[in-house]
C-alpha positions in Angstrom: 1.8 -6.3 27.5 3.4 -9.6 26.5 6.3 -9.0 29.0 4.3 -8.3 31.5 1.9 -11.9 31.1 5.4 -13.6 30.4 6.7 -12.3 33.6 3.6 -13.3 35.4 3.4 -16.6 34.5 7.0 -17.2 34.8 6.9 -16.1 38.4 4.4 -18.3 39.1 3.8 -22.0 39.9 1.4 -22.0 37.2 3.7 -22.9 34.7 5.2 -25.6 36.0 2.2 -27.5 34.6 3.2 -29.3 31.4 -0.1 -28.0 29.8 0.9 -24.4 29.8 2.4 -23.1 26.9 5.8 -21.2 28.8 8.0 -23.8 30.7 9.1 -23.5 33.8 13.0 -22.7 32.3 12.3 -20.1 30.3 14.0 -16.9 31.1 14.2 -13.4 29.9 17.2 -11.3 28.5 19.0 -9.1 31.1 17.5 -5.5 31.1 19.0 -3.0 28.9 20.4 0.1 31.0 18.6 2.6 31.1 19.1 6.1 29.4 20.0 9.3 30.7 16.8 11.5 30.8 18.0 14.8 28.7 17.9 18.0 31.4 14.6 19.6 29.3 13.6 16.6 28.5 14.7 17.6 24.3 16.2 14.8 22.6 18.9 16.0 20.2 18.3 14.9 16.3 20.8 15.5 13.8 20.4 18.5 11.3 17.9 18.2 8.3 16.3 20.4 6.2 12.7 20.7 8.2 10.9 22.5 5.2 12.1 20.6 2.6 11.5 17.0 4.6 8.1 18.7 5.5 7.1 19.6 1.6 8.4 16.1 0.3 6.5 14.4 2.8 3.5 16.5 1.8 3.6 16.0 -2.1 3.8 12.4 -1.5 1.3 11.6 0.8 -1.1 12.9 -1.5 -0.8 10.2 -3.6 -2.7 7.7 -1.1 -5.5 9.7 -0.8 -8.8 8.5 -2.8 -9.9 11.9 -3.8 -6.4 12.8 -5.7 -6.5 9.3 -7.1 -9.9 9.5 -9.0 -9.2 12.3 -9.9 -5.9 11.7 -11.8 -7.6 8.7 -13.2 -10.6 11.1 -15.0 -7.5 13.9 -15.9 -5.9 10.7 -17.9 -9.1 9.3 -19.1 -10.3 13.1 -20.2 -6.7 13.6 -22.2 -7.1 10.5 -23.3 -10.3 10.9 -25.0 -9.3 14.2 -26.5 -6.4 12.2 -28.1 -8.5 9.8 -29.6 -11.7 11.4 -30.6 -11.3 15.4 -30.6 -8.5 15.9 -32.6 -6.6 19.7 -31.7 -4.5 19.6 -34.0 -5.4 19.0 -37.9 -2.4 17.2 -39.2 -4.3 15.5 -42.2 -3.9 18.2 -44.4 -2.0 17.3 -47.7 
């Protein structure tokens, strides 16, 4: 969208007005070439292990969900408190 405005308003007389914020000189890179489109229209992507990617990507995007958060947070605070004021384990005796 930018290009397109910048374009515009180099094209035009408009910005030979000093109060416009493009002067008149400005100019834009040279096009890139474009690409060959593929035959079926694939792109080719270099070999990964799909599964793998898919299950990392999975197990780690858990972590930024609210739901999984809180609920770690009261699985800490819950062993916590067992730690602290249920003991398990009697280790006191002499």
């Amino acid at each position: 969208m930018n290009k397109i405005i910048m374009e515009k308003s180099i094209d035009t007389d408009e910005s030979l007005d000093p109060q416009k914020m493009i002067p008149h000189n400005l100019t834009l890179p040279p096009r890139a070439p474009e690409k060959d489109v593929p035959y079926f229209g694939m792109v080719p992507i270099p070999a990964h292990d799909f599964p793998e990617q898919f299950s990392n990507f999975c197990f780690n995007s858990l972590y930024i969900k609210e739901e999984v958060i809180k609920a770690m947070v009261d699985i800490r605070n819950g062993c916590n408190t067992i730690l602290v004021d249920a003991r398990i384990f009697d280790v006191s005796i002499t």
